[in-house]
C-alpha positions in Angstrom: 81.7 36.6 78.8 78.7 34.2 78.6 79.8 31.0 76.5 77.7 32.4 73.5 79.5 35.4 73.3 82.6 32.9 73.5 81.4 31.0 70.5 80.4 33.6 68.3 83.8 34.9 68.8 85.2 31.7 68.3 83.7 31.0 64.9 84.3 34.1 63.0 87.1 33.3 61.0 85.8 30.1 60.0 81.6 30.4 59.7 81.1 34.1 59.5 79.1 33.5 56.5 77.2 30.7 58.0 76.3 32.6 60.8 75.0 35.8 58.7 71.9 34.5 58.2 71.2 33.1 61.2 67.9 34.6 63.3 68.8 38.0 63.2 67.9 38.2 60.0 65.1 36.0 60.4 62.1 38.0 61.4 62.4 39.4 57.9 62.7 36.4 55.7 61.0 32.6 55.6 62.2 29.2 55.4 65.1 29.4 57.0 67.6 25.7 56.5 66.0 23.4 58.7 68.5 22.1 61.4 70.7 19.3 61.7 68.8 17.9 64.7 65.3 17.9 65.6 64.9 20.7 68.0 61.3 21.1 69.6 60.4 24.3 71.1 57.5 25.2 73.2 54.3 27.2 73.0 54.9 30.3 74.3 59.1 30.5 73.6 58.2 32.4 70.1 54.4 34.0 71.6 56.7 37.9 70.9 57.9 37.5 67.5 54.8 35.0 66.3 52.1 36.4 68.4 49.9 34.2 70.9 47.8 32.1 68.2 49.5 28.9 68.8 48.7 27.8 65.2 50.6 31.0 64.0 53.5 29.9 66.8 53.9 26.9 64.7 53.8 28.3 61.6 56.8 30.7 62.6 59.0 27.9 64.0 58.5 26.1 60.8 59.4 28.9 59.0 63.1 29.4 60.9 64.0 25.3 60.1 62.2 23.8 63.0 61.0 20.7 62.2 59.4 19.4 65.4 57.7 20.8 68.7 56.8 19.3 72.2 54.1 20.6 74.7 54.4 18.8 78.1 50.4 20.3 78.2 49.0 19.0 75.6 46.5 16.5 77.2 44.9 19.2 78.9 44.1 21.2 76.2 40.5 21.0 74.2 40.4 18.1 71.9 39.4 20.3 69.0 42.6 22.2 69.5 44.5 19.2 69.7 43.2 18.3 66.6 43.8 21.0 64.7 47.7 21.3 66.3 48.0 18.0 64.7 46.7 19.1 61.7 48.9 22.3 61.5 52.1 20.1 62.1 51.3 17.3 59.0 51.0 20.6 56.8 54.3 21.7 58.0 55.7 18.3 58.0 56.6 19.2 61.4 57.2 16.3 64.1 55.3 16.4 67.4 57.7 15.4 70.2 56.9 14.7 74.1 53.9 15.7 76.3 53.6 14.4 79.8 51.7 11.1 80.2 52.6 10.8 83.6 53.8 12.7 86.0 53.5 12.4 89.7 56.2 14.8 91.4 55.6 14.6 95.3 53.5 11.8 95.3 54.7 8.1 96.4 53.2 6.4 93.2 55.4 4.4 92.0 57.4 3.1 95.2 54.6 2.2 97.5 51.8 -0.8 95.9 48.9 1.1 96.6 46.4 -0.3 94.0 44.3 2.6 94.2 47.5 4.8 92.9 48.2 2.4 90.5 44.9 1.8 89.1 45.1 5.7 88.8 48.5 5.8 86.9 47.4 2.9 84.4 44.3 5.1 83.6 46.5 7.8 82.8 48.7 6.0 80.2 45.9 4.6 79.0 44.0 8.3 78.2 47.5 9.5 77.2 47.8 6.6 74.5 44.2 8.4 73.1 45.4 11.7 72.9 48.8 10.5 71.2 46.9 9.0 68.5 45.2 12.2 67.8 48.4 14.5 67.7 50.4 11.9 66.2 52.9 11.4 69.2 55.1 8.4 69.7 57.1 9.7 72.9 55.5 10.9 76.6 57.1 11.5 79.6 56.9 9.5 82.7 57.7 10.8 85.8 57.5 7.8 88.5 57.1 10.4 91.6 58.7 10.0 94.6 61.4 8.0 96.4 59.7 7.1 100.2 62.6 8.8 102.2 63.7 9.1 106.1 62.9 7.4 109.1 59.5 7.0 108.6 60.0 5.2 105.1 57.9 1.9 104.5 60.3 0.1 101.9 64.2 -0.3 101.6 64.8 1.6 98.3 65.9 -2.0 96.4 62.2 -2.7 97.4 60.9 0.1 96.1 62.8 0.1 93.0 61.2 -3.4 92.4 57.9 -1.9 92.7 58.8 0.9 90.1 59.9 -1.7 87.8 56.5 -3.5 88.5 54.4 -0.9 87.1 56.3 0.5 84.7 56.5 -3.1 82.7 52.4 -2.8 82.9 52.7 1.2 81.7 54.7 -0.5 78.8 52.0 -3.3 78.4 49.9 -0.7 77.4 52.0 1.0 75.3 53.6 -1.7 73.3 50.4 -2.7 70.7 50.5 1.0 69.5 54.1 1.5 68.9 54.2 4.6 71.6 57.0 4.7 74.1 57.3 6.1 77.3 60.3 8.0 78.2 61.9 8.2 81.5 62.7 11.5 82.9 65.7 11.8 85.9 65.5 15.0 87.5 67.7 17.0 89.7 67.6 17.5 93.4 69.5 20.3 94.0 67.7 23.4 91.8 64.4 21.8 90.8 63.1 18.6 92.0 64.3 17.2 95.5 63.0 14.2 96.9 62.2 12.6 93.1 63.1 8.5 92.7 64.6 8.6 89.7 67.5 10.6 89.5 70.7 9.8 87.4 71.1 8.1 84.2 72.6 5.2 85.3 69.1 4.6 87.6 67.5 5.1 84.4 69.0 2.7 82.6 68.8 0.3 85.1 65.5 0.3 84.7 65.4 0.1 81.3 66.9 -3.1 81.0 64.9 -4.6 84.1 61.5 -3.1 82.4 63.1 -5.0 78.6 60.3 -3.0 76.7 60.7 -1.2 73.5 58.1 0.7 75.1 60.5 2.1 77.8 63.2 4.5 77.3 65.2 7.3 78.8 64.7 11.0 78.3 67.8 12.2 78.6 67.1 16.2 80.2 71.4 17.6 79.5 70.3 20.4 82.2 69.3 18.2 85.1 71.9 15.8 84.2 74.5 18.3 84.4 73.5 19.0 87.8 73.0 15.6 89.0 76.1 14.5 87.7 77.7 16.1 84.8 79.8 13.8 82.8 77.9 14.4 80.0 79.1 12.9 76.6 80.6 9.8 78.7 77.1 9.2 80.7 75.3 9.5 77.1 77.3 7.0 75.7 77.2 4.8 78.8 73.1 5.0 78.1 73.2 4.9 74.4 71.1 1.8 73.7 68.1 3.1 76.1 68.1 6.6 75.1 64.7 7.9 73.2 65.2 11.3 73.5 67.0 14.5 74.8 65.9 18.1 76.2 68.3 20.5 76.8 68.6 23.8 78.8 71.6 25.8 80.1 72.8 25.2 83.7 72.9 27.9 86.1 69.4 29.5 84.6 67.7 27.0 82.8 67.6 28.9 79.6 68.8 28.7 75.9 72.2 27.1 75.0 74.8 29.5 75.3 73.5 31.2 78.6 75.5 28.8 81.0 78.1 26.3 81.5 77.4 23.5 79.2 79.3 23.5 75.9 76.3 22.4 73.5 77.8 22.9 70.3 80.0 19.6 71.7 77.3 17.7 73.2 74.8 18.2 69.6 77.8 17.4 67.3 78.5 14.3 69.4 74.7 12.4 69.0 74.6 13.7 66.0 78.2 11.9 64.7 76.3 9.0 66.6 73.4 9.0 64.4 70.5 9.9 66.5 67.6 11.0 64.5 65.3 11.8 67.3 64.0 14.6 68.9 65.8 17.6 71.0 63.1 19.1 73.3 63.8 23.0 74.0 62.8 22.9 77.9 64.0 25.9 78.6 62.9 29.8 78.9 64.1 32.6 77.5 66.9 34.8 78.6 65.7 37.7 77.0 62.1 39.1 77.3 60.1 40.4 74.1 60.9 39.3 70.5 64.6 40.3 71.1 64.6 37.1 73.9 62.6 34.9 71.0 64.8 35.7 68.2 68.2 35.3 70.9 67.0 32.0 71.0 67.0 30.8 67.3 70.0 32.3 67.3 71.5 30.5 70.1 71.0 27.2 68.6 72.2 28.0 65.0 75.3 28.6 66.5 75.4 25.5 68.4 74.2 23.1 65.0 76.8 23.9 63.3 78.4 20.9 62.1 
């Protein structure tokens, strides 16, 4: 039994009528309750029920109680569709969460002083703080590549951390005078992202608090840090102050809540009893192809809000 079929189960007695109008029901009717967190989808996670218009794709998650969206690709669309995303999302009163700023997976960018990389990197934040302005983003992902591993490594990894500090205190520099913050993204080893420098929470909040930027936070991804290291609700609070934001995603699969191991309806009541009014990004896929997989997935996280 998959652990939404355990929780649906679960909850009859007690939120049948809640969940009766959850997104079963919603293809046929608008404005649905908003949520009690911020959950972003994705272009493309509604493209079956909404169509492939990504203006129309917002206009449908707004209409089942989404009230923000992320897109890791936005800097590399057109500006005029930027623009006009942006424009959409004010209408909607919608919230525009993360898109990548940086991110340098399987490249030694950060751990090696090579000004030429860096010089690279800082042009990068400096472009993303451009496009941020024009969709209205406060958050973007940073992903400080590659720890330089084996025999053949250059630097000692305390060395190398130093140097990740370095240039992420002049990525925050940058940052700082427009009120934008980069988050910090650890990512897994074992299913995804081997070889990666930052890792675990606990890195990440190291660095935090050596970087001492309001410009610098942690993205807290639930699926990668349930591989990496589980523990979830204690490594959250453990990370509390230096947390900016959260993704989630199922573990084994990497799709909507319910799909896997991780009890979700737990880990969204807990930072929401803790007051966090930020974003929940929806990195994830579908389980389900065509509008039956788009509409599984509103459905899966009405049943884990409920609280």
């Amino acid at each position: 039994m998959q652990r939404r079929e355990f929780l649906k189960s679960g909850m009859l007695a007690g939120g049948a009528a809640v969940l009766g109008s959850t997104a079963a029901q919603a293809a046929d009717s608008k404005e649905q309750k908003p949520f009690n967190l911020k959950y972003a989808p994705h272009f493309g996670m509604f493209k079956n029920a909404a169509g492939n218009d990504p203006i129309d794709q917002l206009k449908f998650a707004a209409d089942q109680g989404f009230t923000a969206w992320e897109d890791n690709g936005m800097k590399k669309k057109p500006k005029e569709l930027q623009q006009k995303i942006a424009d959409t999302m004010e209408k909607l009163n919608m919230e525009m969460g993360v898109f990548v700023a940086h991110g340098s997976i399987g490249k030694l960018t950060f751990t090696r002083k090579d000004k030429a990389m860096w010089d690279e990197v800082l042009k990068d934040i400096k472009d993303s703080v451009e496009v941020a302005k024009r969709v209205n983003a406060k958050w973007m992902t940073v992903v400080p590549g590659n720890l330089d591993e084996g025999p053949r490594a250059r630097l000692a990894e305390g060395y190398q951390t130093a140097n990740v500090i370095e240039l992420l205190r002049r990525c925050a520099e940058i940052f700082e005078p427009h009120g934008m913050v980069m988050v910090l993204e650890p990512l897994n080893w074992y299913a995804n992202h081997g070889g990666v420098f930052l890792q675990g929470s606990p890195q990440a909040y190291a660095l935090c608090k050596a970087v001492d930027s309001p410009a610098c936070k942690i993205l807290f991804d639930v699926y990668h840090q349930q591989i990496t290291e589980g523990n979830l609700i204690v490594n959250i609070d453990q990370c509390w102050d230096e947390i900016g934001y959260f993704q989630s995603g199922d573990n084994p699969g990497r799709k909507e809540p319910g799909t896997g191991e991780i009890n979700y309806l737990n880990v969204f009541k807990h930072i929401h009893s803790k007051g966090f009014e930020g974003i929940v990004g929806m990195e994830h896929g579908n389980s389900k192809p065509g509008k039956e997989g788009d509409m599984a997935v509103i459905e899966a996280y009405r049943e884990v809000d409920q609280f």
